[in-house]
N, C-alpha and C positions, 0 to 999 in steps of 0.2 A: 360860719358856714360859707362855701364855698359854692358858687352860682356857675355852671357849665353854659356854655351861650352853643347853640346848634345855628351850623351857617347851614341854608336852606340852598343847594346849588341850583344851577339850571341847567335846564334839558339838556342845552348848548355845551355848556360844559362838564357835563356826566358823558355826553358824547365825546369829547375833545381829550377827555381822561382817560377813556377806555382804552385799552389795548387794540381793539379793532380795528380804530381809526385811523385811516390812512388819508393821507390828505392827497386831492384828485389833482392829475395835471391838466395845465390847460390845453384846452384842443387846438391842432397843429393850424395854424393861421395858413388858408386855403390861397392868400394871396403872395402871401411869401414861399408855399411852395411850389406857386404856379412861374409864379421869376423866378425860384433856383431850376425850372425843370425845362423852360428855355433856355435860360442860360448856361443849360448845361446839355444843349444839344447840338454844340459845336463839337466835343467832347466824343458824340456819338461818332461822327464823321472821321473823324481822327484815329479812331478804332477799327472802323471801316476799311479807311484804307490801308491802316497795317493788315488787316488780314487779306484784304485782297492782292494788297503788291506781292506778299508771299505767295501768292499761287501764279499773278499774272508774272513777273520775274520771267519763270520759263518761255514764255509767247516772246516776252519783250526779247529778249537775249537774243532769240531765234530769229523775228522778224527784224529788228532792225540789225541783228549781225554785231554785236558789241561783247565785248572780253568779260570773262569776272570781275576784274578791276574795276570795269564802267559799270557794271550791275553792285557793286557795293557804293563808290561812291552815289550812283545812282537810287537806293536802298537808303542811305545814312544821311544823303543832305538833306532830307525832313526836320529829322535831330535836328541836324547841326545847326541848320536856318531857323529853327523854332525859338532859339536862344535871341536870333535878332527879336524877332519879333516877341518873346517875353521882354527884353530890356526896353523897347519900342512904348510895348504896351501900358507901362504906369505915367511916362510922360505923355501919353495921347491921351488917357483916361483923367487925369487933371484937368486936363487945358477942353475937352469936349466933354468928357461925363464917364460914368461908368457904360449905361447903356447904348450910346452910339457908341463907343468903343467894343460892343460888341456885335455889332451892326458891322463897324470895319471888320473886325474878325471875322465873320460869317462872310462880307463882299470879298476878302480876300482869299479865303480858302475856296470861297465857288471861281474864282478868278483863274486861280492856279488850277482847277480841277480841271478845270473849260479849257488850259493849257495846256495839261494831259490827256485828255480824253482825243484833241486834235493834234495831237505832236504826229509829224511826219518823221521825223529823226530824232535822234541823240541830244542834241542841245536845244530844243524846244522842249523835250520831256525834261531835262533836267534846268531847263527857267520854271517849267510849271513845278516840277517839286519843290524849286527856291520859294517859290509866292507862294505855293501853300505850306509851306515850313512856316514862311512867316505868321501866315493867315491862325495856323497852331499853337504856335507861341504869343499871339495876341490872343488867342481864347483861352487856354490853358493858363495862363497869368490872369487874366481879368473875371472870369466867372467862379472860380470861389471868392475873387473881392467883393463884387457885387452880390453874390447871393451872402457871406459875412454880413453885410451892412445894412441889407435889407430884413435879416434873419430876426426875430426873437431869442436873448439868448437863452432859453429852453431848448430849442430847436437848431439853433446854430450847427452844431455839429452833425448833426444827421444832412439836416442841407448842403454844409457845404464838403458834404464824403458825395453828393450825388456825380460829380463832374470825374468821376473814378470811375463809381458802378458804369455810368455811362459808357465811358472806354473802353471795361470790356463786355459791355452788350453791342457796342461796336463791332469788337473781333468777334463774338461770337457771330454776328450778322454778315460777316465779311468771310 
């Protein structure tokens, strides 16, 4: 005779068996998305003033009297400087931290801003766009590192696409 043995399961796992169950994620860690959402509003600023130089352009051209040539490199050295200031930024962020490196980013882009906003001529506007190029490419390299390292990685990825979306909610605000 042959004795059949009945395993008695449990709740827990009559649930865990079912096809319904889906297993819940964890909820988005309110302090890491508060540090991706500063440090990624350097990012705004940066959007900012691409949509605004595209309109101001025509004032500037007019008022201070300067060729298309000086209105492009004028336009383009943001770019171009933002690369000092990305290769800049992983050795400052070593040697001080992630977020006083982003502290300098922010003192440097209000720096250059504060340079354009008072340029009387042609080569004060274009020191202020060198210093905020820079002040750009130390944000723009340093805020998805720090928001990466801070990040849960659940969440990693949505955090650190935020220093994008910011960009262009930037231009859309510019």
């Amino acid at each position: 005779m042959e004795k059949t043995h009945e395993i008695d399961e449990s709740p827990q796992l009559k649930l865990a068996s079912s096809s319904s169950f889906r297993p819940r994620n964890p909820p988005l860690n309110k302090y890491a998305l508060a540090c991706a959402v500063l440090a990624s509003t350097n990012s705004i600023l940066l959007g900012y003033d691409i949509g605004v130089m595209s309109g101001a352009v025509l004032y500037i051209k007019d008022n201070l009297k300067i060729s298309s040539t000086q209105v492009e490199i004028l336009v383009g050295s943001l770019n171009v400087c933002s690369l000092i200031g990305s290769f800049a930024a992983g050795a400052t962020s070593d040697r001080i931290g992630r977020r006083y490196t982003i502290v300098v980013a922010a003192a440097t882009f209000l720096l250059g801003a504060l340079l354009m906003g008072l340029a009387p001529s042609y080569p004060f506007l274009m020191a202020g766009r060198v210093v905020a190029g820079i002040g750009v490419g130390y944000s723009l390299m340093i805020a998805p590192v720090y928001t990466a390292e801070i990040s849960p990685a659940m969440t990693r990825g949505f955090l650190t696409s935020l220093p994008e979306v910011f960009i262009n909610i930037g231009i859309l605000l510019g």
